[in-house]
Residue frames relative to the residue before (quaternion, step in Angstrom):
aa qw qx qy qz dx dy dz
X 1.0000 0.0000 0.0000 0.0000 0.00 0.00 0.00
X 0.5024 -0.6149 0.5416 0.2758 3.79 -0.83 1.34
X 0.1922 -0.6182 0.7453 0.1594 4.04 -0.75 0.31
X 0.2573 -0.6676 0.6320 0.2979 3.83 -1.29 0.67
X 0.2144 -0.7267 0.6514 -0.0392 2.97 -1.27 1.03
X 0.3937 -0.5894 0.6799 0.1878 3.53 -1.61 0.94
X 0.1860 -0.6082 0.7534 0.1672 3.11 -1.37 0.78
X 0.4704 -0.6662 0.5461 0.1917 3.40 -1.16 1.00
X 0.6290 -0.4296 0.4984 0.4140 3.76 -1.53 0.49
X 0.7788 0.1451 -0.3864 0.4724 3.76 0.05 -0.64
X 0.7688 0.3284 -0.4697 0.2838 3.56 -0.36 0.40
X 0.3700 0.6381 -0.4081 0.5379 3.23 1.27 1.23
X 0.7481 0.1894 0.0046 0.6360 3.47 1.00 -1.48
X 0.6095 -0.6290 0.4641 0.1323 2.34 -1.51 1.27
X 0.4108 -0.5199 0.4847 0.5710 4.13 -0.78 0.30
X 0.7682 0.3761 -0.4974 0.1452 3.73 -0.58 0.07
X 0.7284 0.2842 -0.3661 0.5046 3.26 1.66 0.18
X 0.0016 -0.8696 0.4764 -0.1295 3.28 1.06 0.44
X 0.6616 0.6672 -0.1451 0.3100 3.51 0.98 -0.93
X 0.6103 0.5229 -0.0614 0.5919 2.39 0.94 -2.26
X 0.8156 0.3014 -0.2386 0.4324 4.28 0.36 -1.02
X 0.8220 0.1311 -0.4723 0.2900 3.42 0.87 1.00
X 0.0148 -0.8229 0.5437 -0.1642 3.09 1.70 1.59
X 0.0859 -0.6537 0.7226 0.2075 3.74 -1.27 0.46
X 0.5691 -0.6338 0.4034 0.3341 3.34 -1.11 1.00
X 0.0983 -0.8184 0.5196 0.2250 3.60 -0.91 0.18
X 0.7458 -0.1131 0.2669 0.5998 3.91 -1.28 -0.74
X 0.6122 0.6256 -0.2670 0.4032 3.62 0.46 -1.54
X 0.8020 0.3500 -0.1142 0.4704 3.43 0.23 -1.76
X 0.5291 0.4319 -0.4912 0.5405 4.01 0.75 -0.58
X 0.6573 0.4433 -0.5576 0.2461 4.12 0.10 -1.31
X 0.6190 0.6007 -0.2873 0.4164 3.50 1.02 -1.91
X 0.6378 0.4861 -0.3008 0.5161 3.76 0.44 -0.51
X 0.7014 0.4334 -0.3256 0.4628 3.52 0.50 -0.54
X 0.5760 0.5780 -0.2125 0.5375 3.21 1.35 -0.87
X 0.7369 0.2434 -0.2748 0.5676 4.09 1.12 0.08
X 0.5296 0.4585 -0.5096 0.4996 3.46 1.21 0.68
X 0.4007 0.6969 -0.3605 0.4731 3.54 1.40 -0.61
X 0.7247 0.5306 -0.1109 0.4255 3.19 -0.38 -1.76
X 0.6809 0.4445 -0.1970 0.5477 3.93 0.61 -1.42
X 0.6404 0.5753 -0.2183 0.4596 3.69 0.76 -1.64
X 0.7003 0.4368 -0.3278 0.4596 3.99 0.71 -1.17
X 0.3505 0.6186 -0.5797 0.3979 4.12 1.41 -0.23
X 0.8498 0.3045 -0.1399 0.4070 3.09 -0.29 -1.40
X 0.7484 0.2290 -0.4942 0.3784 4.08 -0.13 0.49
X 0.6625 -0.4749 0.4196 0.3993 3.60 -1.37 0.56
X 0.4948 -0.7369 0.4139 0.2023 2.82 -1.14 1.38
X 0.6008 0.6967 -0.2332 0.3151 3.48 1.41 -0.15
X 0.6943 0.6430 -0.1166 0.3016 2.38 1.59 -0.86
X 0.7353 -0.3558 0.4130 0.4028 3.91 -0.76 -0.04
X 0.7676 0.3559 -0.2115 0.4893 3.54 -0.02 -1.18
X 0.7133 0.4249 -0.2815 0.4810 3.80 1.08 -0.86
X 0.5299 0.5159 -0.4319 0.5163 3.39 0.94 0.20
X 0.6599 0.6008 -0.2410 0.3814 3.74 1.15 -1.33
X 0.6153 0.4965 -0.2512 0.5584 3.40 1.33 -1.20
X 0.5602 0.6646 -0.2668 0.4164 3.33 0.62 -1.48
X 0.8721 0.1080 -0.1924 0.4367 3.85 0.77 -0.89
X 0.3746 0.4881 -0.6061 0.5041 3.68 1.77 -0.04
X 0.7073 0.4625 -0.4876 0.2194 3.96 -0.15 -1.08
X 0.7900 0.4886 -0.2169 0.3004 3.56 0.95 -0.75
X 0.4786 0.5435 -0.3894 0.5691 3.24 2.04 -0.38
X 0.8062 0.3692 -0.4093 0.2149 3.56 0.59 0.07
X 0.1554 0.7773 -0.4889 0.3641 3.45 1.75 1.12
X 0.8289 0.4085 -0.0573 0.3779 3.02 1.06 -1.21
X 0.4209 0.6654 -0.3543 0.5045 3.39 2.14 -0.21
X 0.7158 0.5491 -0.2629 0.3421 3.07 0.58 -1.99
X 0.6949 0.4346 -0.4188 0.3909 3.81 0.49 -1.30
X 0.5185 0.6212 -0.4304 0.4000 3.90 1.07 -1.55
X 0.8457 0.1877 -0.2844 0.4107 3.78 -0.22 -1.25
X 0.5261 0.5480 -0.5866 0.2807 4.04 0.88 -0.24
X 0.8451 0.3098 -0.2153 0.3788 3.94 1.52 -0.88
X 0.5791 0.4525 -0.5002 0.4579 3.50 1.20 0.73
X 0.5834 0.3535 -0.3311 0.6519 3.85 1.90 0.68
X 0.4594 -0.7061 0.5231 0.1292 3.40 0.73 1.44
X 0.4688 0.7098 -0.4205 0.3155 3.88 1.50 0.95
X 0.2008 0.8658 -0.4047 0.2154 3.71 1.54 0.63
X 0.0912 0.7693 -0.6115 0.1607 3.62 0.16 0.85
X 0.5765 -0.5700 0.4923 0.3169 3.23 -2.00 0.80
X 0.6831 0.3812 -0.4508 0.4298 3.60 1.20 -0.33
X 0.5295 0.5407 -0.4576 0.4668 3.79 0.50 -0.28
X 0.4683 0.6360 -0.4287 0.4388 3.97 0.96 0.12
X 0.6847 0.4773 -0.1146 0.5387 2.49 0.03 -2.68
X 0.7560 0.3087 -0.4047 0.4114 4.11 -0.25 -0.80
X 0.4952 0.7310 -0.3071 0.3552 3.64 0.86 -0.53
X 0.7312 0.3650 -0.1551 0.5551 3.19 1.08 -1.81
X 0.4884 0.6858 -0.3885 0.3744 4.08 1.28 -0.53
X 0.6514 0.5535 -0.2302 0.4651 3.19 1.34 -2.10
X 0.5554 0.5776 -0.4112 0.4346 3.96 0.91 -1.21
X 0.6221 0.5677 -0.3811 0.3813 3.90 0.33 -1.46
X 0.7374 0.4472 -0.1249 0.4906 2.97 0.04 -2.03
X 0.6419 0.4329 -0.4060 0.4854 4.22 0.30 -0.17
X 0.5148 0.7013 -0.2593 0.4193 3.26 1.12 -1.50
X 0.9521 0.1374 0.0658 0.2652 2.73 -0.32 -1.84
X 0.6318 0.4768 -0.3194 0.5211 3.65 0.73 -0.99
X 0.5427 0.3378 -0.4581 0.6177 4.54 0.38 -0.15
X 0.7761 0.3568 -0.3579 0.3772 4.20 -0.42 -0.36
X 0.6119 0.5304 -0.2824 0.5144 3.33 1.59 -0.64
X 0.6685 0.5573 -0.3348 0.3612 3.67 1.44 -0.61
X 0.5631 0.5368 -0.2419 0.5799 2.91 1.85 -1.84
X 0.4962 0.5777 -0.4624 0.4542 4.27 0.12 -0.17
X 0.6594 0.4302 -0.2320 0.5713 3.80 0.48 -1.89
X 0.7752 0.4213 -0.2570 0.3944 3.56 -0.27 -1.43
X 0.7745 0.3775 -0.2026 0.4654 3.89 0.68 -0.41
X 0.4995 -0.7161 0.3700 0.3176 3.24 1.44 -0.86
X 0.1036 -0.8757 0.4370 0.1773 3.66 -0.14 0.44
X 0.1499 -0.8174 0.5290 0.1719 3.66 -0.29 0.94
């Protein structure tokens, strides 16, 4: 008979991310997260509109929230980066990719 068995965080991860797989999210990491539901969330409203302009700047004022509380909560991790630099893409790219579709690209 098979016994169930947990596999444990370090014999999942490798030693070079080891870190990153027992990061507990913090304040920092929920803003940055919020900040790629944003980003996803601005697909879907007309770019013309009011509210996409509103999101458009709560999502980006919090580029600058997240780093403030990751270093006045000594909460600076290599994953709160690596997600950090994900949130940048996804801000970056998916609003210019909407305003492209929605205008048209000649």
């Amino acid at each position: 008979m098979l016994k169930n068995r947990k596999l444990s965080r370090d014999k999942i991860c490798n030693e070079r991310d080891k870190e990153l797989c027992k990061h507990n999210l913090n304040l920092a990491d929920i803003v940055t997260l919020f900040r790629i539901v944003g980003a996803v969330l601005l697909i879907a409203i007309k770019p013309t509109s009011g509210l996409f302009l509103l999101l458009y700047t709560i999502t980006g004022a919090t580029d600058v929230i997240d780093g403030q509380i990751a270093r006045k909560t000594n909460t600076s991790s290599e994953f709160g980066a690596r997600l950090d630099s994900i949130a940048d893409v996804y801000f970056l790219g998916l609003p210019h990719l909407k305003l492209c579709l929605y205008y048209g690209v000649n």
